[in-house]
C-alpha atoms as a printed R data frame, in Angstrom:
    type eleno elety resid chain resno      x       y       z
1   ATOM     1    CA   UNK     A     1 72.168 -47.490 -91.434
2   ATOM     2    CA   UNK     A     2 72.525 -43.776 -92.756
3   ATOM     3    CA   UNK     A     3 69.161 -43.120 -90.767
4   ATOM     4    CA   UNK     A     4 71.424 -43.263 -87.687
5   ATOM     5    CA   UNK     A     5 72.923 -40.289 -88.661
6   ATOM     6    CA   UNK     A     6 70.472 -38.290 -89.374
7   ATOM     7    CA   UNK     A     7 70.117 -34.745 -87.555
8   ATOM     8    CA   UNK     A     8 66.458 -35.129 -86.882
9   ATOM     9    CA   UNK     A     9 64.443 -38.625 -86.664
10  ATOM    10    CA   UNK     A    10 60.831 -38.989 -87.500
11  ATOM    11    CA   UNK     A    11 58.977 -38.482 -84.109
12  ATOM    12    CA   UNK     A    12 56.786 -40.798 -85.265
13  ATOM    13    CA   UNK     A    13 58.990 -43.521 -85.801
14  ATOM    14    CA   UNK     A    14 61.080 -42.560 -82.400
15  ATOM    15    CA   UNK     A    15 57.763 -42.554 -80.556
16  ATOM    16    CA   UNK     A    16 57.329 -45.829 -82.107
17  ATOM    17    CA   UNK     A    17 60.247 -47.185 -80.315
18  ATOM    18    CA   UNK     A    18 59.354 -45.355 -77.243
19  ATOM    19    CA   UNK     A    19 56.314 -47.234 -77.245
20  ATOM    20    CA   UNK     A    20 57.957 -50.466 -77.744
21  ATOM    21    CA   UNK     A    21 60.218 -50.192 -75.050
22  ATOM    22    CA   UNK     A    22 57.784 -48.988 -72.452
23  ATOM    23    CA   UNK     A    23 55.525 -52.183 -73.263
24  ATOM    24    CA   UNK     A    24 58.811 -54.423 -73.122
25  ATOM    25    CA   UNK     A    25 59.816 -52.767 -69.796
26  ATOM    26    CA   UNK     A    26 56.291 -53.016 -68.267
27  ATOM    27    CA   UNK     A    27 55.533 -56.560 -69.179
28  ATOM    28    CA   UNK     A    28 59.631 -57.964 -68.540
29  ATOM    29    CA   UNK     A    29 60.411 -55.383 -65.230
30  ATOM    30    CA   UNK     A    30 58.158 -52.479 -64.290
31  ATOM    31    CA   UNK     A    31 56.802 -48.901 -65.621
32  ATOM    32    CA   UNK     A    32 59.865 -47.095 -67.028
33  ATOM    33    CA   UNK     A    33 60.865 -44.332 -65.065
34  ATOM    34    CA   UNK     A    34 64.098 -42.246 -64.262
35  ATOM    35    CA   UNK     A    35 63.812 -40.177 -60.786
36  ATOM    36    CA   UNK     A    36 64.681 -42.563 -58.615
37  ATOM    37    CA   UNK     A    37 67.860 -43.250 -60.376
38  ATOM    38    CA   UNK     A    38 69.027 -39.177 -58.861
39  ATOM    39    CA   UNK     A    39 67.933 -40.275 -55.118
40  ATOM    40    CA   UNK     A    40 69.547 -43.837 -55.576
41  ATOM    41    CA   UNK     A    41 72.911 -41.836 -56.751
42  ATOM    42    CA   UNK     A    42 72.289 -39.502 -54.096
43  ATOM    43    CA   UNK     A    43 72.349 -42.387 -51.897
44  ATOM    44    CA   UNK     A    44 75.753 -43.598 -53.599
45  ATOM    45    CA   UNK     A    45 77.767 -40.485 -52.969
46  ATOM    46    CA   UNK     A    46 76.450 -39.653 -49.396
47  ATOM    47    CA   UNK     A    47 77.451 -43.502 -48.523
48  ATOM    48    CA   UNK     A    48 80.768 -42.882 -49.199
49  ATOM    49    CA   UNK     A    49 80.794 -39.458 -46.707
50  ATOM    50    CA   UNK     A    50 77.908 -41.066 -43.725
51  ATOM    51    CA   UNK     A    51 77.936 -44.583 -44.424
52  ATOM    52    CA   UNK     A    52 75.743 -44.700 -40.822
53  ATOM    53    CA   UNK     A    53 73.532 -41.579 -42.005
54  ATOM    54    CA   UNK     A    54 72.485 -43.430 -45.348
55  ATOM    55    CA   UNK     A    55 71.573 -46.694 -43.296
56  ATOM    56    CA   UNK     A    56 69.191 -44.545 -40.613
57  ATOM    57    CA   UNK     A    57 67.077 -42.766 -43.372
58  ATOM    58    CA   UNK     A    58 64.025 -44.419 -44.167
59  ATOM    59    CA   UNK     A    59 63.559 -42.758 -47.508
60  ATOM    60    CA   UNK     A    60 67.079 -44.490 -48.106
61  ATOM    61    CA   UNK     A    61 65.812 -47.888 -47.107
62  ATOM    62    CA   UNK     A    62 63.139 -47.277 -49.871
63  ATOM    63    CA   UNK     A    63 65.588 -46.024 -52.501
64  ATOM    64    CA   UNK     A    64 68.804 -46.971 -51.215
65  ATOM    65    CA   UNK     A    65 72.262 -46.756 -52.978
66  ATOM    66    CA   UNK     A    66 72.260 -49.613 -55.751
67  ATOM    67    CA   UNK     A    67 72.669 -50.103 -59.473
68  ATOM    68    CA   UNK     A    68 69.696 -51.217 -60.844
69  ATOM    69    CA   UNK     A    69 67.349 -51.180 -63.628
70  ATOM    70    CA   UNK     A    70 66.465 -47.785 -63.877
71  ATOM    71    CA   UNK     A    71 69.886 -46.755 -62.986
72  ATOM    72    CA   UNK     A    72 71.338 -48.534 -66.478
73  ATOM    73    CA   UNK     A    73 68.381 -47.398 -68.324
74  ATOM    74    CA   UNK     A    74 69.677 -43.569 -67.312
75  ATOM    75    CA   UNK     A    75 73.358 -44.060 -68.081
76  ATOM    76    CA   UNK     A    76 71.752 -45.643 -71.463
77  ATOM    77    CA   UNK     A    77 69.734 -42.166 -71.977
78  ATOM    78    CA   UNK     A    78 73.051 -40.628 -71.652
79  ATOM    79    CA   UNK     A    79 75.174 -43.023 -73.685
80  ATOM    80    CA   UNK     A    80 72.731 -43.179 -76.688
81  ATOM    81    CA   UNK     A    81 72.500 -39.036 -76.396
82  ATOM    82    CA   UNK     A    82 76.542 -38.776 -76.426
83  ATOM    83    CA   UNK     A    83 76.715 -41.396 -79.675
84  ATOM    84    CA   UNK     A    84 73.780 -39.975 -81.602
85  ATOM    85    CA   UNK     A    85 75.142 -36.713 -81.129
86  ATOM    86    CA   UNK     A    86 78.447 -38.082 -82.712
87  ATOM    87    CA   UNK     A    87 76.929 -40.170 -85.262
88  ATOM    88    CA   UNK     A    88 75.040 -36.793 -86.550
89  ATOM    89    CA   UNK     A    89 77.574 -34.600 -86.324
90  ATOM    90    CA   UNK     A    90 75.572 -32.611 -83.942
91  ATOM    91    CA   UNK     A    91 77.973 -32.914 -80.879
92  ATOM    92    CA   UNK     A    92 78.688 -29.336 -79.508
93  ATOM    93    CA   UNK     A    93 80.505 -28.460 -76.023
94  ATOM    94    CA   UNK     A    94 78.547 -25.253 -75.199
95  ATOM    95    CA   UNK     A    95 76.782 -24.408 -71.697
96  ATOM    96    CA   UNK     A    96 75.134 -22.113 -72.880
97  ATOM    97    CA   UNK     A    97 72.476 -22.442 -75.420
98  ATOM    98    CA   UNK     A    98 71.872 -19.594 -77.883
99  ATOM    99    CA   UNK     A    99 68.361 -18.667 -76.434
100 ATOM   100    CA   UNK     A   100 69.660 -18.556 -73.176
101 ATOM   101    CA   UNK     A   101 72.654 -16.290 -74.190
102 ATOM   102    CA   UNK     A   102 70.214 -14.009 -76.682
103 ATOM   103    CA   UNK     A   103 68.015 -12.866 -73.280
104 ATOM   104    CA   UNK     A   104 70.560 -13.113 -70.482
105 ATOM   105    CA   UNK     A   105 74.249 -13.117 -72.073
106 ATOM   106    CA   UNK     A   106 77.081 -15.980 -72.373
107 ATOM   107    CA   UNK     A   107 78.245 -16.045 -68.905
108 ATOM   108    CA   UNK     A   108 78.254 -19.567 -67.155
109 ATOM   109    CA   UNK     A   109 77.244 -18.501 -64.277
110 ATOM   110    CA   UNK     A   110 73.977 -17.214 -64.339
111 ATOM   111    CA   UNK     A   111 72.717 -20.014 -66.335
112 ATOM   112    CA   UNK     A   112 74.794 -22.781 -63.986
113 ATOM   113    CA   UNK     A   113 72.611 -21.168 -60.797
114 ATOM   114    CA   UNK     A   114 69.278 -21.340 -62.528
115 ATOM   115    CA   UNK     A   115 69.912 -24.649 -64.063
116 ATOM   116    CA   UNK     A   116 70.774 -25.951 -60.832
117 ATOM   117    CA   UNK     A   117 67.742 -24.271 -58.840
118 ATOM   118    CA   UNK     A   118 65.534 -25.912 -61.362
119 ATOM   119    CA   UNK     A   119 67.344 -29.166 -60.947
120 ATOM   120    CA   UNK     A   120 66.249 -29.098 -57.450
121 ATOM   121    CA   UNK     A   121 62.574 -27.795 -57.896
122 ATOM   122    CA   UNK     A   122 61.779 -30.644 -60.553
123 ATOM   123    CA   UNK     A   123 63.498 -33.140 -58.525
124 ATOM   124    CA   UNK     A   124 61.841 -32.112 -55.538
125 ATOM   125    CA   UNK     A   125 58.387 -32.335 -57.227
126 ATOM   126    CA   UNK     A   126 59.029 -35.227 -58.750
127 ATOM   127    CA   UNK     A   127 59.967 -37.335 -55.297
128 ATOM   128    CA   UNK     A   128 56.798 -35.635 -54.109
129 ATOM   129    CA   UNK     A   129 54.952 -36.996 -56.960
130 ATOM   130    CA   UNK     A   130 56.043 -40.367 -56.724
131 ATOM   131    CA   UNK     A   131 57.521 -40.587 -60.319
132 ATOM   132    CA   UNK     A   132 58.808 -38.246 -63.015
133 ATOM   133    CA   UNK     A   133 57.389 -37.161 -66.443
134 ATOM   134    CA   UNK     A   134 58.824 -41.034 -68.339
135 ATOM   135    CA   UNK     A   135 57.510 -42.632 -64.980
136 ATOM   136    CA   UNK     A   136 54.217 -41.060 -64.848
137 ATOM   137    CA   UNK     A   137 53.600 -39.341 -68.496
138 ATOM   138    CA   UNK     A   138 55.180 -42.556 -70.362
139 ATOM   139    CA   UNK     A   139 54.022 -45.187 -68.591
140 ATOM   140    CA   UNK     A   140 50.947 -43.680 -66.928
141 ATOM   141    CA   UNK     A   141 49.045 -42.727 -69.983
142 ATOM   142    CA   UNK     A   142 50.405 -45.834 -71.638
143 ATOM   143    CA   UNK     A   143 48.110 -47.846 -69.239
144 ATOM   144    CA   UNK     A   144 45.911 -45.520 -69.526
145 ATOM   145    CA   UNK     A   145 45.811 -44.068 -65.665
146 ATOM   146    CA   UNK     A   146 44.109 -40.888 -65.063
147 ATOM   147    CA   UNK     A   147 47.042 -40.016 -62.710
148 ATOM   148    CA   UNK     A   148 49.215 -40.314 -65.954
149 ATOM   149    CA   UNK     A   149 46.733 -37.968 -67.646
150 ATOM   150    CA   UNK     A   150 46.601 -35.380 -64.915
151 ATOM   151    CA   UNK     A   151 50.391 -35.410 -64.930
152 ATOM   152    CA   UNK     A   152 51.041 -34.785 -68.235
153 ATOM   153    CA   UNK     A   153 48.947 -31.645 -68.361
154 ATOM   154    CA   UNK     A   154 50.471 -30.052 -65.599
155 ATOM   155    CA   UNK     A   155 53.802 -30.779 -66.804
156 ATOM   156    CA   UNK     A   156 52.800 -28.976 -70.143
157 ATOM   157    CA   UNK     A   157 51.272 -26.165 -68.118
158 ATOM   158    CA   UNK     A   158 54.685 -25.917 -65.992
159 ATOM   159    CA   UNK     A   159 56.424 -26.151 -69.048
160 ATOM   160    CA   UNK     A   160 54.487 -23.467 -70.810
161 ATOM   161    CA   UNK     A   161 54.760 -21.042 -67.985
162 ATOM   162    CA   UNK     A   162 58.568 -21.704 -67.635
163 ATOM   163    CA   UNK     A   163 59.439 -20.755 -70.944
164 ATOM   164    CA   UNK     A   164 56.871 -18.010 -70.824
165 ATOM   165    CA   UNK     A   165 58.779 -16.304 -67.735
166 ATOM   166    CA   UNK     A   166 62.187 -17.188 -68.547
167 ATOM   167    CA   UNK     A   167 61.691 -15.889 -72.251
168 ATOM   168    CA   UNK     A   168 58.498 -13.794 -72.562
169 ATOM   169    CA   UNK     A   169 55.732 -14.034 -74.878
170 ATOM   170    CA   UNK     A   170 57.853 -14.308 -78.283
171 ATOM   171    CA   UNK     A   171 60.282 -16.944 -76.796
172 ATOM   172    CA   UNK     A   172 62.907 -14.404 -77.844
């Protein structure tokens, strides 16, 4: 078990396992996926504030306020993050990480604002889309769909130009 608590897996042997569960998940429940676990806790927390709001949405008809699935599968990402990060040794409280604070400083807030206006862009695309990049990068190119494909470029190319903004050519 010492692998465990390792700093850094193989990628090839945690793609592996990727792999494994996205075939388990598509042949026992559906295409894995993890965006519609934010609109379904959306959902959750507005219910408590306009019970009668939440009912008259259509989009929350679709996607409405219940634990499912994909919902555990997310609060497993999170769990499994939070233990491996234990396990390893790795575990830090920071909010800011060291590239950020390198180009733009340590304060919180700054980096709070933009995290949270990307939040919403990337969410926001990602309803649009129909899926996220484990919906439609996993599990799309895993059955081989073009959409998949097509979607995995562009999030490469989105990623690429991100980092290129936020950090410049150098990444420094």
């Amino acid at each position: 078990m010492k692998w465990l608590r390792k700093k850094e897996w193989s990628p090839y042997i945690a793609g592996a396992f990727v792999g494994l569960l996205n075939w388990f998940a598509i042949l026992t429940v559906k295409p894995l996926g993890a965006s519609t676990t934010f609109a379904r806790t959306a959902a959750m927390i507005e219910k408590v504030f306009a019970p009668g709001h939440v009912a008259d949405l259509p989009y929350f008809a679709k996607y409405g306020p219940t634990i499912d699935w994909q919902w555990t599968l997310v609060l497993g990402i999170l769990m499994g993050a939070f233990v491996s990060s234990r396990l390893s040794e790795q575990f830090q409280r920071r909010f800011v990480p060291p590239m950020w604070a390198e180009r733009y400083g340590n304060g919180n807030f700054k980096r709070w604002i933009v995290a949270f206006i990307g939040g919403i862009l990337l969410m926001g695309g990602a309803r649009m889309a129909g899926g996220c990049p484990s919906g439609h990068g996993l599990s799309g190119v895993a059955q081989l769909a073009v959409s998949g494909w097509i979607a995995v470029m562009c999030f490469f190319m989105g990623g690429i130009l991100t980092a290129r903004l936020l950090y410049g050519k150098g990444g420094k």
